[in-house]
C-alpha positions in Angstrom: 174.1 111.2 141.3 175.6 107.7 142.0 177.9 109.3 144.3 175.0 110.4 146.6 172.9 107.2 146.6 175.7 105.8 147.7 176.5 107.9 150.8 172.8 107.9 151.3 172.6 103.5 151.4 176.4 104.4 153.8 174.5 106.9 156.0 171.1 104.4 156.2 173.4 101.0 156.9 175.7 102.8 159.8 172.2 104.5 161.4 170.6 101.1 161.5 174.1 99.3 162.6 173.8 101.9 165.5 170.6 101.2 166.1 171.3 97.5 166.6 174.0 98.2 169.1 171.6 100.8 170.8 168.7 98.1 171.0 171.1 95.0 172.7 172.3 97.6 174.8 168.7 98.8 175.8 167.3 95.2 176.2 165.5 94.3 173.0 165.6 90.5 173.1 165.1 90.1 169.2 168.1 92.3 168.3 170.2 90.5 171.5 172.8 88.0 168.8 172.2 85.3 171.0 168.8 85.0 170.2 169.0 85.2 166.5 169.0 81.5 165.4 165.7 80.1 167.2 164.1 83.1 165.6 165.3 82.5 162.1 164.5 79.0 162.9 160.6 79.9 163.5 160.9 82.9 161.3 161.7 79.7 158.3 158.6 77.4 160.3 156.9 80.4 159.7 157.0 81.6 156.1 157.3 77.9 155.7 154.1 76.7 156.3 152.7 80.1 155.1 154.1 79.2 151.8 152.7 75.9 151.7 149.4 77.2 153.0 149.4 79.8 149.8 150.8 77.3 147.1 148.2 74.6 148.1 145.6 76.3 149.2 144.7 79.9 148.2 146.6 80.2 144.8 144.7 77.6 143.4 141.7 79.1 144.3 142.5 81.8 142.8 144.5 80.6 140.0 140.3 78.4 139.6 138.7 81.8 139.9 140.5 83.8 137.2 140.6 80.5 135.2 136.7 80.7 136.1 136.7 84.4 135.0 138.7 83.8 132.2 136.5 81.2 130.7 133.3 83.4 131.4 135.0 86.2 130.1 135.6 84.2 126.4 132.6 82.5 126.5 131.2 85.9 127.2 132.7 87.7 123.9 131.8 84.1 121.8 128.1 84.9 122.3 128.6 88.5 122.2 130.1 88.1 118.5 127.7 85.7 117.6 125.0 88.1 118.3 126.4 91.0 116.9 126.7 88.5 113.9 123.3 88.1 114.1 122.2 91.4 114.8 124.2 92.6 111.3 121.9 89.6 109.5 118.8 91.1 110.8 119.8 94.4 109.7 120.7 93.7 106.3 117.3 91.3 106.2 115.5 94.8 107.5 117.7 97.1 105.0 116.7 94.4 102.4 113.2 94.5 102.8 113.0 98.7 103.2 114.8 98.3 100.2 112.7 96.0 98.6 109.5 98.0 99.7 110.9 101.3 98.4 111.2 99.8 94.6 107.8 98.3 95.1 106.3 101.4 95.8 107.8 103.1 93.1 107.1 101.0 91.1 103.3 100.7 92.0 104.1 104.5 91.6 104.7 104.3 88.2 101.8 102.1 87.0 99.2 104.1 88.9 101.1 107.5 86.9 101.0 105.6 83.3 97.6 104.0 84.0 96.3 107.8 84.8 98.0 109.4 82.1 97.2 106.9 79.5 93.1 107.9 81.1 93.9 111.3 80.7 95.2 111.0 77.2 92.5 108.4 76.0 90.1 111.3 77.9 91.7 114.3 75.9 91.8 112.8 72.1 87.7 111.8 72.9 87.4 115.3 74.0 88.8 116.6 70.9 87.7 113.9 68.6 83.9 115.2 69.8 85.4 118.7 69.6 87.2 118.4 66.0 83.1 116.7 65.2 81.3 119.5 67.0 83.3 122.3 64.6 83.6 120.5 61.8 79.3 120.0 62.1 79.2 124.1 62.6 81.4 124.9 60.1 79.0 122.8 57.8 76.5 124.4 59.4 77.6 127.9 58.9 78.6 126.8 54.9 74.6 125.9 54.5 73.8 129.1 56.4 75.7 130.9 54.4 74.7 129.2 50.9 70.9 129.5 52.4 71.2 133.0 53.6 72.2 134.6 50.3 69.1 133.5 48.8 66.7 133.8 51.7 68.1 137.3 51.9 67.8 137.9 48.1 64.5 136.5 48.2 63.2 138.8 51.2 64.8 141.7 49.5 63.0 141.1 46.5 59.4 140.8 48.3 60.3 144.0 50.2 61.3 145.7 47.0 58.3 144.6 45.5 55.8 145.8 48.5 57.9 148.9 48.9 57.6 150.2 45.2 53.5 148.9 45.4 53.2 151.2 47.8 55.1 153.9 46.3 53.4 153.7 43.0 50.5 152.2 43.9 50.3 149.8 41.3 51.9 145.8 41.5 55.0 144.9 39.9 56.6 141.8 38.5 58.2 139.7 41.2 60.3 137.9 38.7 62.1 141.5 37.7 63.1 142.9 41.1 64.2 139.2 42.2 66.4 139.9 38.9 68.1 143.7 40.2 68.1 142.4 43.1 70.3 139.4 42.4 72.8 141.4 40.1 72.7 143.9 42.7 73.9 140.9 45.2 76.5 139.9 42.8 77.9 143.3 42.9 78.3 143.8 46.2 79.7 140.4 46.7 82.2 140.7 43.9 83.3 144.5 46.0 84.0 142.4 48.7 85.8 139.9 47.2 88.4 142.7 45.7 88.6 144.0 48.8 
């Protein structure tokens, strides 16, 4: 490899020597020896004063400008951070107030769900306190009925008895003795039900 760059830099080098002798021979001035020193001279004026012209003049312009740039550019990322800075404090301010609001809500949640269950349950033991009165009043009620009806219905037996065998026999019997059968008989059916 190092072997054929090097023929390759030989091969370049005697082309361009021949070239050079080819040129004088041909009557290019610049390439004529004799000529060579007053055009290094101006080719040293030249890139002389070009060099001066860039070192003075345009790199510092240009060194200004990207210092310029470079300023911007930092002053630029300086206000960028201090608004995403910012920005992050308004979020967590906005996250903190969501957050705020949501236990609020719940929490108003939870006093409007104990203040209507404790309604409901002050609701339900009226309702059965006035229930538990209503059966309890019926069921004394019924007890009285019950005490009552035995004797209303002894008592209307006994005056049906007493009508019924009138007119059978045709003659009036004594109230006082049917009211009697018909009680014993009352006892006996009552005491058959009780065994039963």
């Amino acid at each position: 490899m190092l072997k054929k760059i090097i023929i390759s830099i030989f091969i370049t080098c005697f082309a361009c020597v021949n070239l050079v002798f080819a040129a004088e021979s041909g009557g290019m001035p610049q390439l004529n020896p004799e000529f060579w020193i007053s055009q290094i001279f101006w080719l040293i004026i030249t890139f002389g004063i070009l060099f001066i012209v860039l070192t003075k003049v345009i790199l510092p312009k240009i060194s200004d400008n990207l210092e310029t740039r470079k300023s911007q550019i930092l002053e630029n990322i300086e206000t960028a951070d201090r608004q995403k800075e910012e920005s992050q404090k308004k979020i967590d301010e906005y996250e903190k107030i969501i957050l705020d609001s949501k236990v609020k809500a719940k929490n108003y949640f939870n006093q409007a769900r104990e203040k209507i269950l404790e309604d409901i349950n002050k609701k339900r033991n009226a309702l059965e306190k006035d229930l538990d009165e209503e059966i309890s009043s019926v069921e004394n009620e019924l007890s009285e009925f019950r005490k009552k009806s035995g004797e209303k219905i002894n008592k209307i037996a006994a005056e049906t008895s007493a009508e019924l065998i009138k007119e059978l026999i045709g003659e009036e019997v004594n109230s006082s003795s049917i009211a009697a059968i018909v009680e014993d008989q009352a006892k006996l059916n009552k005491e058959r039900k009780d065994v039963i």
